[in-house]
N, C-alpha and C positions, 0 to 999 in steps of 0.2 A: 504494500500500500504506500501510498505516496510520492512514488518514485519518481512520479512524470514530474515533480516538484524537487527544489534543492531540500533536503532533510539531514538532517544530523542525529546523533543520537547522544550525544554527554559523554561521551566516552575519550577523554581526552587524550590526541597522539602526541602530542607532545608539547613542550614551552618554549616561550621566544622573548626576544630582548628587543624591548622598543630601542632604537636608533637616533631613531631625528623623528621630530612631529614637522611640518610645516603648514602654514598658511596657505590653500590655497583663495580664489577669487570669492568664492562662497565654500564652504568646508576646509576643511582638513585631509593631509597625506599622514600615513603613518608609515613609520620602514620598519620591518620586524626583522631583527636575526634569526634565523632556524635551520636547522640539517633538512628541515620540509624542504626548503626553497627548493631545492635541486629536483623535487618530484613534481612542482606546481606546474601547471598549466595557463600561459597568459588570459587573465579572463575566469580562471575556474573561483569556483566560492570557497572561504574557509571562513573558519566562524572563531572572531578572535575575540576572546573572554565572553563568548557565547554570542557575540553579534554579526550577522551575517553578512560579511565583507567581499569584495572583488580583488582577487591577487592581480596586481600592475607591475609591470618593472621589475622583473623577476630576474636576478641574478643566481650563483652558485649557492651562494650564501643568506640571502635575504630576498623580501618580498615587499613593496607599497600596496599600499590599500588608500582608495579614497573614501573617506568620511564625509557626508552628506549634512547639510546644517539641519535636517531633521532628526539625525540618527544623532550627530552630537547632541540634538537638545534633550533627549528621552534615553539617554544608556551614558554610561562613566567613562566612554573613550574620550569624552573630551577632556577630561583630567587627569587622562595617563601623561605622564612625565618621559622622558629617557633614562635609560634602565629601568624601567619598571618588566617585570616580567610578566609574560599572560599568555592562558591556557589558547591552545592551537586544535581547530581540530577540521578536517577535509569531510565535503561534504560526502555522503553515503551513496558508494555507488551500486548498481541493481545487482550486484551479485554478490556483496557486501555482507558482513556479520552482524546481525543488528543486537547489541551487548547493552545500553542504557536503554531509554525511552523515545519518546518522539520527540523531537527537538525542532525547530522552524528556525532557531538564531534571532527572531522576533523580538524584541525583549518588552516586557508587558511595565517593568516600572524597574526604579533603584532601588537599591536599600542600601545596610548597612551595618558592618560587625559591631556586635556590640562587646563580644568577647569570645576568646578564645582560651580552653583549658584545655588540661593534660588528663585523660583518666586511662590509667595504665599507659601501653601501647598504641591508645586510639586518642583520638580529638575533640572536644564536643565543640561546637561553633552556633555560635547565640547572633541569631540576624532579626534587626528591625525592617517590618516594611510596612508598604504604605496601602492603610486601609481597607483602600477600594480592593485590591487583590486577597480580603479573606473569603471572600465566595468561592474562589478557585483554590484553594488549597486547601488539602484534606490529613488529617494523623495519616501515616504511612503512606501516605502519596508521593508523588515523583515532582520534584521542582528542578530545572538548573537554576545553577547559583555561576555564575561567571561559565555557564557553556558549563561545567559539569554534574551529569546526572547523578542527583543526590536522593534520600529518601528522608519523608519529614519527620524527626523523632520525637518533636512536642511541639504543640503551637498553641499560640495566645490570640488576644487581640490585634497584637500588633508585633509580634514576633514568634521565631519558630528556632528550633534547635536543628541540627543534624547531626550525626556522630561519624568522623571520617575516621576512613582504615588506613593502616600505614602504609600503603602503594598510594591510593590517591594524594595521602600527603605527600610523599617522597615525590609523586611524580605529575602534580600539580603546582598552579602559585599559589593557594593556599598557604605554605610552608613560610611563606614571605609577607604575609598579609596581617593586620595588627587592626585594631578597635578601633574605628571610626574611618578604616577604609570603604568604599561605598564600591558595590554589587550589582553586578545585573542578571534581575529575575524572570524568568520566564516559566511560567505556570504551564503545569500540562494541558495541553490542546484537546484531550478529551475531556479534561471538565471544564475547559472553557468553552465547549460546543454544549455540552448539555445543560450547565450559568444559560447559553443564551437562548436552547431549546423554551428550556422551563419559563423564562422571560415572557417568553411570547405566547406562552399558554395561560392553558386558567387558575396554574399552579402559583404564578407571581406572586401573589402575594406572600406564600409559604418559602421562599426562595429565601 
């Protein structure tokens, strides 16, 4: 399913090292380092810190991406710095392993770490978000959280826990990310179809 569309799944191949950001006429260029480079295609999608990008200017080493002044306004790549590091991941092709969940690179809103702990070997990570998105996320449901498929381990009003394993930490930026860094979330698209099914029915007001 989906395939005739760019789709991702959270399963993150690997991280990259912002370069240089520049100015363009309206948006932004962003240059990533990565061992991907060398596999990209001028033009193919990759979904950087889970937002659904155009690899440009593709060299051995690195990759440009342009940034759209609507996608800076609604996702955190506009405050990526140089050296910041951020999850990479190539869109899913039709004969592909599909390991996380559905992903569209979409990003539905920001949020924001509120803290990160140690218990044992694992991670728990405490993110705030923003309101409007508690309709769409469920206890053990599947969110990305910067492009990686995560599962929900407690949620509130206005925040949700998740608990990483030590491969996604070792092999994510998470490892690098600190409290009041801001996050882009993208709610699963199945419960974002059926939020909008129920909408339209005579259920609304129970929604």
């Amino acid at each position: 399913m989906y395939w005739w569309r760019v789709m991702f799944t959270g399963i993150i191949e690997a991280v990259g090292t912002v370069t240089s950001i520049s100015d363009l006429p309206k948006g932004l260029r962003v240059r990533i380092d990565t061992h991907l480079a060398s596999d990209l295609i001028e033009g193919e999608s990759i979904a950087v810190n889970g937002v659904c990008l155009t690899a440009v200017s593709i060299n051995q080493d690195s990759f440009a991406a342009d940034v759209s002044p609507e996608t800076a306004r609604v996702t955190s790549v506009a405050g990526l710095k140089t050296s910041a590091i951020v999850n990479l991941e190539r869109s899913l092709s039709a004969d592909g392993r599909f390991g996380g969940h559905v992903v569209q690179g979409h990003i539905d809103d920001v949020g924001a770490i509120i803290e990160i702990v140690r218990e044992a070997d694992f991670w728990r990570v405490k993110i705030g978000y923003p309101e409007v998105l508690r309709r769409y996320i469920v206890n053990k449901g599947a969110i990305a959280i910067d492009g990686i498929s995560l599962t929900v381990a407690q949620i509130g009003q206005s925040e949700l826990d998740v608990q990483i394993v030590p491969f996604t930490w070792e092999h994510t930026n998470l490892n690098s990310r600190s409290s009041g860094d801001q996050v882009n979330l993208e709610c699963d698209i199945i419960g974002k179809y059926v939020a909008q099914m129920l909408k339209s029915s005579y259920f609304e007001k129970d929604v």
